[in-house]
C-alpha positions as CSV (number, residue, x, y, z in Angstrom):
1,X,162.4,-41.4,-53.6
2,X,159.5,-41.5,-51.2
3,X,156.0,-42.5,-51.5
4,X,154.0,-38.8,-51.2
5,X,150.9,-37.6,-53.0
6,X,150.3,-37.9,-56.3
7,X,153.0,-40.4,-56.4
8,X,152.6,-43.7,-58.7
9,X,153.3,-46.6,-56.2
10,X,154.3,-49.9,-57.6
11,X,154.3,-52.8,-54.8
12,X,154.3,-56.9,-54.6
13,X,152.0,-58.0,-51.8
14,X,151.1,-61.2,-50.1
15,X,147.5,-61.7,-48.3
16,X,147.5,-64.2,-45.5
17,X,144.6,-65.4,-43.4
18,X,144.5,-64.7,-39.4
19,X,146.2,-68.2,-39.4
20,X,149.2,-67.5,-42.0
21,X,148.2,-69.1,-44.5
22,X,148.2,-67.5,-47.8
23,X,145.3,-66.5,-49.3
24,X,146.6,-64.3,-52.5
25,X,150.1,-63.4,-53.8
26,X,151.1,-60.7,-56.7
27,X,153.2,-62.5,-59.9
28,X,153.8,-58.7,-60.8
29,X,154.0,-55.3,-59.0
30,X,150.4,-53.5,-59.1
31,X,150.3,-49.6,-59.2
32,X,147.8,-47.5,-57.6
33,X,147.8,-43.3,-57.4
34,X,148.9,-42.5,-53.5
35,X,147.3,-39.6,-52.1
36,X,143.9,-41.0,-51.0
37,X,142.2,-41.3,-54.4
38,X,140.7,-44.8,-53.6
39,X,142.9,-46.7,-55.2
40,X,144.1,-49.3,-51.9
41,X,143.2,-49.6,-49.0
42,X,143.2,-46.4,-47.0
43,X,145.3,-48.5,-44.2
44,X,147.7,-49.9,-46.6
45,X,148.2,-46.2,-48.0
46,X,148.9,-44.8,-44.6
47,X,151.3,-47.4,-43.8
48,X,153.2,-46.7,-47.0
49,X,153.2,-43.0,-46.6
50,X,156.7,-41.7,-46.6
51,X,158.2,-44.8,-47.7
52,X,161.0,-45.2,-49.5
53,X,161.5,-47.5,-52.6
54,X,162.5,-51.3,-51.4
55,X,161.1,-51.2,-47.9
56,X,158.5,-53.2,-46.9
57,X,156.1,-53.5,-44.1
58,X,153.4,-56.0,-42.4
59,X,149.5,-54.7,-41.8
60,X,147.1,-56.4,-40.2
61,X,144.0,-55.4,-41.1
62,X,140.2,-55.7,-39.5
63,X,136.7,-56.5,-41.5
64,X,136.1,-52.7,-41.4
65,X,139.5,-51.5,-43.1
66,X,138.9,-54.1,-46.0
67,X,135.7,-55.3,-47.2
68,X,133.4,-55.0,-44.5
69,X,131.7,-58.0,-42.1
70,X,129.7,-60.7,-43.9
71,X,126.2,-59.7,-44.7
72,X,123.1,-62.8,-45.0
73,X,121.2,-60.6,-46.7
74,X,123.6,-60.2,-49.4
75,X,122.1,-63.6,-50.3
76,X,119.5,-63.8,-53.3
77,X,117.7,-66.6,-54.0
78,X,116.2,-65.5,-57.7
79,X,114.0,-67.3,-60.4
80,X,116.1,-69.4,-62.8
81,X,114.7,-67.7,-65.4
82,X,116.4,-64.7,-64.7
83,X,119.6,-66.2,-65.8
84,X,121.0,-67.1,-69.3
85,X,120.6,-71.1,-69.8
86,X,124.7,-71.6,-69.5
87,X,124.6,-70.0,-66.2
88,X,126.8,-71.9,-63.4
89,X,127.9,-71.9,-60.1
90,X,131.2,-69.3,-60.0
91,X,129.7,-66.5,-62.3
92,X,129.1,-63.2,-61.4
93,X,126.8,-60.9,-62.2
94,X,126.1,-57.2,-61.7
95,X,122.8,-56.4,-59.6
96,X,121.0,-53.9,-56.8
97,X,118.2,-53.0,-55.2
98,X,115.3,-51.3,-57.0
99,X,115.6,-47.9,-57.2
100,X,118.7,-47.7,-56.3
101,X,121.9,-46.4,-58.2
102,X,124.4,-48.6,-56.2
103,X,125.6,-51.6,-58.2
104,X,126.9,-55.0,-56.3
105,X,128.5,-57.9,-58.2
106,X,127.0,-61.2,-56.9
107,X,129.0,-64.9,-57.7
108,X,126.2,-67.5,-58.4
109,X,127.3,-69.9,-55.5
110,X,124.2,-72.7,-56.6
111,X,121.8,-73.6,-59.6
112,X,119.0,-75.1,-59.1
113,X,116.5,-76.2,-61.7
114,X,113.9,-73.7,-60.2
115,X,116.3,-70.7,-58.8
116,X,119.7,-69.4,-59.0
117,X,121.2,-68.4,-55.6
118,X,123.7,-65.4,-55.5
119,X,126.1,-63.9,-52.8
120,X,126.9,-59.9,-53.1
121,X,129.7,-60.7,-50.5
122,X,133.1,-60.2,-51.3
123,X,134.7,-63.4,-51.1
124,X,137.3,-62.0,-48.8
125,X,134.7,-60.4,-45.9
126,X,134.7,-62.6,-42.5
C-alpha cells in the first residue's frame, strides 16, 4: 500500500537537534490524514508521499517549515493578579491580542510576586 490522499498514515518518528542529539521520540505510532489537511508538517507529508508501508526517510527541516523563528515579543510580562494563586513556572495558558480572534498558548516561564511572565513561543522554534 502507498501513502496517497485521504490515506490514514501511521509512523514512529525521532526529532533530533542540528547537533544529533535527540530532542523527542514516539513510544507509539501517531496517525495523521495525508492529503494536505494540516495534520504534519507539509514537508514531512511531501516526503512521505507515495511511500510504501515500512520505509523510512530523514528530513531536515528549517524554522519556517516547523514552527517559525523565535519572536521577543511573544514575551508578556502580565500582573500577577491575572493568574490563579497556584500558578507556576511550566503552565500554559491560552491568550491573544485584543480584538483579535487568533488564540496562542503561552508557558509561564517566571513568577514573580508582582507579575507573571509568559512566552507564546513554541518551545521548539530557534
Amino acid at each position: 500500500m502507498r501513502i496517497e490522499k485521504n490515506t490514514v498514515v501511521s509512523l514512529n518518528y525521532e526529532l533530533s537537534d542540528d547537533k544529533g542529539e535527540i530532542l523527542e521520540k514516539t513510544d507509539t505510532p501517531i496517525s495523521y490524514l495525508h492529503g494536505g489537511y494540516g495534520g504534519i508538517f507539509p514537508l514531512v507529508e511531501e516526503a512521505l508521499h507515495e511511500m510504501e508501508i515500512g520505509h523510512s526517510c530523514s528530513i531536515s527541516m528549517e524554522p519556517e517549515d516547523t514552527f517559525g523563528e523565535y519572536d521577543a515579543e511573544l514575551i508578556r510580562v502580565e500582573p500577577r493578579d491575572s493568574f490563579p494563586d497556584n500558578v507556576e513556572v511550566g503552565m500554559h495558558f491560552e491568550g491573544g491580542a485584543e480584538g483579535s480572534d487568533d488564540i496562542i498558548i503561552y508557558q509561564v516561564t517566571e513568577v514573580a510576586d508582582d507579575t507573571v511572565i509568559v512566552d507564546g513561543n513554541h518551545p521548539l522554534q530557534a
